[in-house]
C-alpha positions in Angstrom: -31.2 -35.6 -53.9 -28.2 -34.5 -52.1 -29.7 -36.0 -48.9 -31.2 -39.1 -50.2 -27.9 -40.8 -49.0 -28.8 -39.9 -45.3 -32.6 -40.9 -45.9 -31.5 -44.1 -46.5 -30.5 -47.1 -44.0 -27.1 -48.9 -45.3 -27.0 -50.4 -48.4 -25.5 -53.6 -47.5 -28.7 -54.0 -45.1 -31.3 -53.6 -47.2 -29.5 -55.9 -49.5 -29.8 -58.7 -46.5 -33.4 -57.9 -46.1 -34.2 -58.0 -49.5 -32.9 -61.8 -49.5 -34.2 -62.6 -46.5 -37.4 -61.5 -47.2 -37.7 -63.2 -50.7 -36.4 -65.9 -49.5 -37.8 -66.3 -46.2 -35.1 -67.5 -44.2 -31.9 -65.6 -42.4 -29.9 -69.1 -43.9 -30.4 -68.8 -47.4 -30.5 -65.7 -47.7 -26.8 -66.0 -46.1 -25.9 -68.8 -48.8 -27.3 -66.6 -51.2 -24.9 -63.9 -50.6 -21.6 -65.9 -49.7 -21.2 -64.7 -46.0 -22.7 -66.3 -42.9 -26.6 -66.4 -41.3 -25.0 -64.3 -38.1 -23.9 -61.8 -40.5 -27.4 -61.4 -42.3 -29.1 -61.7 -39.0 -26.8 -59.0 -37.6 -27.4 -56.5 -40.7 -31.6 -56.7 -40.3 -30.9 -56.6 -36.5 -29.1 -53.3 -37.2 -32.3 -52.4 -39.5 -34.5 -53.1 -37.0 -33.1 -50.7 -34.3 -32.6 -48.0 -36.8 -36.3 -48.1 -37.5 -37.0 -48.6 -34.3 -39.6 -52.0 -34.9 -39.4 -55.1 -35.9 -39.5 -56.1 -39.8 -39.6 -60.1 -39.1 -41.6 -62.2 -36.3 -39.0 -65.4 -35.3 -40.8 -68.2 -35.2 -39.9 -71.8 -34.6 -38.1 -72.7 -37.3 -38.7 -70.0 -39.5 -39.5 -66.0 -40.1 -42.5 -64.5 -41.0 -42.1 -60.0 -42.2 -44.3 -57.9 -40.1 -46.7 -55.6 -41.8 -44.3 -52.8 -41.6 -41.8 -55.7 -43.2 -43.6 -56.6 -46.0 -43.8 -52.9 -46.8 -40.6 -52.7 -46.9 -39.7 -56.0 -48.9 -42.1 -54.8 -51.7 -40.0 -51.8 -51.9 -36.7 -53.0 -51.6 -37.8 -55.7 -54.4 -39.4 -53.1 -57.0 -36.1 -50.9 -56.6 -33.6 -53.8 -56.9 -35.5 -55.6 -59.9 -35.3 -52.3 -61.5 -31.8 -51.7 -60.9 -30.7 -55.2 -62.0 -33.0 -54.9 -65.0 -31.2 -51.5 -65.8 -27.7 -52.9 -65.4 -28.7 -56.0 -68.0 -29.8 -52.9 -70.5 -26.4 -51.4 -70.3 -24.6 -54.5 -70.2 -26.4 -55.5 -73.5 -25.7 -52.7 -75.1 -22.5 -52.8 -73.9 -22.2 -56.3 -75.6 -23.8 -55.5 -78.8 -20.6 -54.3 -81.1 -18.9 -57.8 -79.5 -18.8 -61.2 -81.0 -18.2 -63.9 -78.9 -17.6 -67.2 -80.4 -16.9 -70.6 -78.5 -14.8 -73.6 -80.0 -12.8 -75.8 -79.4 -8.6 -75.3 -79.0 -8.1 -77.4 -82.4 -10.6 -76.0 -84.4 -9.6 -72.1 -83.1 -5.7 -73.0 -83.6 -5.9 -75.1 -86.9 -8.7 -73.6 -89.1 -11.1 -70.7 -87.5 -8.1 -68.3 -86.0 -5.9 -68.7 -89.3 -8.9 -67.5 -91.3 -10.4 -64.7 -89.0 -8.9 -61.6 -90.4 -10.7 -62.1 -93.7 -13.7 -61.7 -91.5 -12.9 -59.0 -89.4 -11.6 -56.9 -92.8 -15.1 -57.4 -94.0 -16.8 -56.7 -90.9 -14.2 -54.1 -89.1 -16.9 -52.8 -86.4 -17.3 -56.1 -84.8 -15.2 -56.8 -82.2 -14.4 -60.4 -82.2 -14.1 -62.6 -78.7 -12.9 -66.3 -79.2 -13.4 -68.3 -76.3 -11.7 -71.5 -76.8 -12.3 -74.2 -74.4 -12.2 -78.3 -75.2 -15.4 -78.4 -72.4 -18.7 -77.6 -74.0 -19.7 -73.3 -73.1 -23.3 -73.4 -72.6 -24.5 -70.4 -75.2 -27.7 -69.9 -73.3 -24.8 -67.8 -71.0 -24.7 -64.2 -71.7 -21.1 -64.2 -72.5 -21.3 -66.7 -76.0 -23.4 -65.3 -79.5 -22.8 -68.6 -81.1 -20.7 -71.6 -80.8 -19.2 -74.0 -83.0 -19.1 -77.4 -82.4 -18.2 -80.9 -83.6 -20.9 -83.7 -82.9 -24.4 -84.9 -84.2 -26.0 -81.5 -84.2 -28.5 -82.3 -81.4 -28.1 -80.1 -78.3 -30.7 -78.7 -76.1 -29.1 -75.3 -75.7 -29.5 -74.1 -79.2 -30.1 -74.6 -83.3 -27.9 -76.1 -85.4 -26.6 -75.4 -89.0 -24.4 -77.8 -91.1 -20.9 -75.9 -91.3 -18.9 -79.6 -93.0 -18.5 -83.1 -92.5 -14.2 -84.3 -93.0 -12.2 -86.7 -93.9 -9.5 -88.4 -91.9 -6.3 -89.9 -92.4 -2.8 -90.6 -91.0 -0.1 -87.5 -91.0 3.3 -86.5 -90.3 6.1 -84.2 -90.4 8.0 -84.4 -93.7 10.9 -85.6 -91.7 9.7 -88.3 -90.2 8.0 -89.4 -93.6 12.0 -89.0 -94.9 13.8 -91.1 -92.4 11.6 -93.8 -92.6 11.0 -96.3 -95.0 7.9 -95.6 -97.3 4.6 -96.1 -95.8 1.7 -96.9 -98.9 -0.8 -99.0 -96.8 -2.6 -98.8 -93.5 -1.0 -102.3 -92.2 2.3 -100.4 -92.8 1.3 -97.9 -90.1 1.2 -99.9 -87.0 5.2 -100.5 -87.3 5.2 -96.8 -86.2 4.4 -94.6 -83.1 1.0 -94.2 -83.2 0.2 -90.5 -81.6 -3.2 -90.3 -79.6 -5.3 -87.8 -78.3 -7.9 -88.9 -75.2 -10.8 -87.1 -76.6 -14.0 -88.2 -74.3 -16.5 -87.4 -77.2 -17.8 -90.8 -78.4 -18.5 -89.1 -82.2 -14.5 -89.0 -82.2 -12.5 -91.2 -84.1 -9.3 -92.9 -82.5 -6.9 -95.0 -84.4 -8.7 -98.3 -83.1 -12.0 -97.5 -84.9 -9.7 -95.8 -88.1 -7.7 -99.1 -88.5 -10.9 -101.0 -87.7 -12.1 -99.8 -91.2 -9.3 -101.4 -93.0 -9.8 -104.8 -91.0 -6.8 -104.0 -88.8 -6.6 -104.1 -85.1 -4.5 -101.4 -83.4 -1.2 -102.7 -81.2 -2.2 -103.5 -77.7 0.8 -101.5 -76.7 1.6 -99.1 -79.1 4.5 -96.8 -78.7 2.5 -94.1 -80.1 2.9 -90.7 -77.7 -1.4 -90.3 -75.4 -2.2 -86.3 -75.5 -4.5 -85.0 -73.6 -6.0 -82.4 -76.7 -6.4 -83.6 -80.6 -4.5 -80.1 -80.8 -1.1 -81.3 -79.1 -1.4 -84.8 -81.0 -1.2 -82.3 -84.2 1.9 -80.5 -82.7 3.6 -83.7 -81.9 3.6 -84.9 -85.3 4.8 -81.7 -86.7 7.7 -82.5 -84.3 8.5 -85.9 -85.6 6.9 -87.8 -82.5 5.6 -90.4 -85.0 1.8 -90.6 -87.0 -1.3 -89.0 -86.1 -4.7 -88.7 -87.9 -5.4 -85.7 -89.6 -8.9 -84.5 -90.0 -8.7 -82.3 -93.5 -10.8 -79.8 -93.0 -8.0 -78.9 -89.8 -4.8 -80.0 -91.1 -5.4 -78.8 -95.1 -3.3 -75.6 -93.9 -0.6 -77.4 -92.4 -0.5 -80.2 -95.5 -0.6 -76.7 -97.8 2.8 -75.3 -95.9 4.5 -78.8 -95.6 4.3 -78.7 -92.2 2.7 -82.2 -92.1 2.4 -84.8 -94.7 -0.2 -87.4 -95.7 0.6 -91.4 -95.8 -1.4 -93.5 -98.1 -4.2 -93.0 -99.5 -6.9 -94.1 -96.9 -9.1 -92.3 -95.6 -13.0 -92.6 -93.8 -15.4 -90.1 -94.1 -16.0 -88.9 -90.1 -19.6 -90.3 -88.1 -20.0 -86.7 -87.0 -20.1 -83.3 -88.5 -18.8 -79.9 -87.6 -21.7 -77.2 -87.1 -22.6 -73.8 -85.7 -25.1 -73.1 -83.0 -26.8 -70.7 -81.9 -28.6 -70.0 -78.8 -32.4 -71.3 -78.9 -33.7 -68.3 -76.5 -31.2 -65.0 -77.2 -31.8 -62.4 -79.5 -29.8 -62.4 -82.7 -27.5 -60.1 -83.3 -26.8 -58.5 -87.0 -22.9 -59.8 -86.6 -24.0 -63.3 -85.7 -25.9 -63.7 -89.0 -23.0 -61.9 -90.7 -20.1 -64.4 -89.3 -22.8 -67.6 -90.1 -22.7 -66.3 -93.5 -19.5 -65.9 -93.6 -18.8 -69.5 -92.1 -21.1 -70.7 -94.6 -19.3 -69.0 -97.8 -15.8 -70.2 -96.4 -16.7 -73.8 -95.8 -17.1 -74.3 -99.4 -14.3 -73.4 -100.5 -12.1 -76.1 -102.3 -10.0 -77.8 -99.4 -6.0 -77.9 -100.7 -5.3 -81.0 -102.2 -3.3 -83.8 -100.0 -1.4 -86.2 -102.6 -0.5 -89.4 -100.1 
């Protein structure tokens, strides 16, 4: 073993054969590993002479291996399918005391981070990963166990489970609700800074379609602050920026602490639902099943109580 190193040609080579030969071309095999066709057609070039033939015949327009090539290329491909299958062993292993968990910034900020710990003192070996992202993680990717999501509960990269549906009404600080003069209906709210959030899911509900249930159309040009996240439209209104809508299920923490307020008491029940998927084609782990039961024993809880 101690002289394997010197039986072997240079590793960065063999690794532009191995793509070239798969492949069958010097140029994707180049794309294929970020540097340029010279460079690729240098390293086999450099093969070539230390084995002293050739390993490809250049033809017009393409390569064809040699016979001595394609006894090579089935070697070089057996050993680096083993190695990368090896590597995917450890790194699975590696993964298996890990939890990762994708959702989105308002759901992690306003209901799933403010409950984790009851979790992870139930379940202290797993180790808990939340990736929080507003742009949908694809959890057929190695790095996300399960994801949850708010929508219809029809994608194509997994199975989903019914986690809650919500209710949604207008909110703001206590403040703003005291320096104002008392708002009891929905046509009362339009006199006020109407705080938006550009949210590019069509299942989301804007104040257009919310007043639209009450037979009211929204200002034109309302002087309500635009965010760019549901989750700063939340942070606003705890600042006294004006009224925002409050989904319960998200805000019943922030209604519980006074943080926010509820005006009126309208509500509509929300088109979509949230829910927790999991990947149609990975292995299950035993904390994924864990944290769905979890999930599921949480969500029924009672929700805090928001007297308008």
């Amino acid at each position: 073993m101690t002289n394997l190193r010197k039986k072997l040609p240079p590793l960065t080579a063999l690794t532009a054969f191995e793509a070239a030969a798969r492949l069958a071309s010097f140029t994707r095999a180049a794309a294929e590993l970020g540097v340029t066709q010279a460079a690729v057609s240098r390293q086999i070039h450099l093969l070539e002479e230390d084995f002293g033939f050739p390993l490809f015949r250049r033809l017009h327009r393409r390569i064809e291996l040699t016979e001595k090539g394609r006894l090579l290329a089935t070697a070089t491909g057996d050993a680096f399918g083993l190695i990368a299958d090896t590597v995917a062993e450890l790194r699975a292993e590696r993964r298996d005391d890990e939890l990762a968990i994708s959702a989105t910034i308002s759901f992690s900020h306003f209901w799933l981070l403010p409950r984790i710990a009851v979790f992870s003192r139930a379940f202290p070996d797993v180790k808990l990963r939340i990736i929080t992202q507003d742009a949908m993680a694809s959890i057929d990717a190695d790095e996300v166990d399960l994801a949850i999501r708010y929508g219809t509960g029809i994608w194509p990269d997994g199975h989903a489970e019914l986690l809650f549906e919500d209710d949604i009404f207008p909110i703001c600080s206590a403040e703003y609700a005291q320096s104002h003069d008392p708002i009891r209906t929905p046509q009362d709210l339009i006199a006020h800074p109407l705080i938006s959030s550009d949210i590019g899911d069509p299942t989301w509900t804007g104040w257009d379609e919310w007043l639209a249930a009450f037979s009211i159309k929204a200002p034109k040009k309302g002087r309500g602050l635009r965010c760019s996240f549901y989750s700063e439209a939340i942070y606003a209104a705890m600042n006294g920026q004006g009224i925002a809508l409050g989904w319960h299920r998200l805000v019943a923490d922030l209604l519980q602490q006074n943080r926010l307020v509820r005006l009126t008491d309208a509500s509509i029940r929300t088109r979509a639902a949230y829910f927790v998927v999991v990947p149609a084609r990975k292995r299950s782990k035993d904390s994924v099943r864990q944290f769905i039961e979890w999930l599921r024993s949480v969500s029924l809880q009672p929700l805090v109580q928001s007297d308008p």
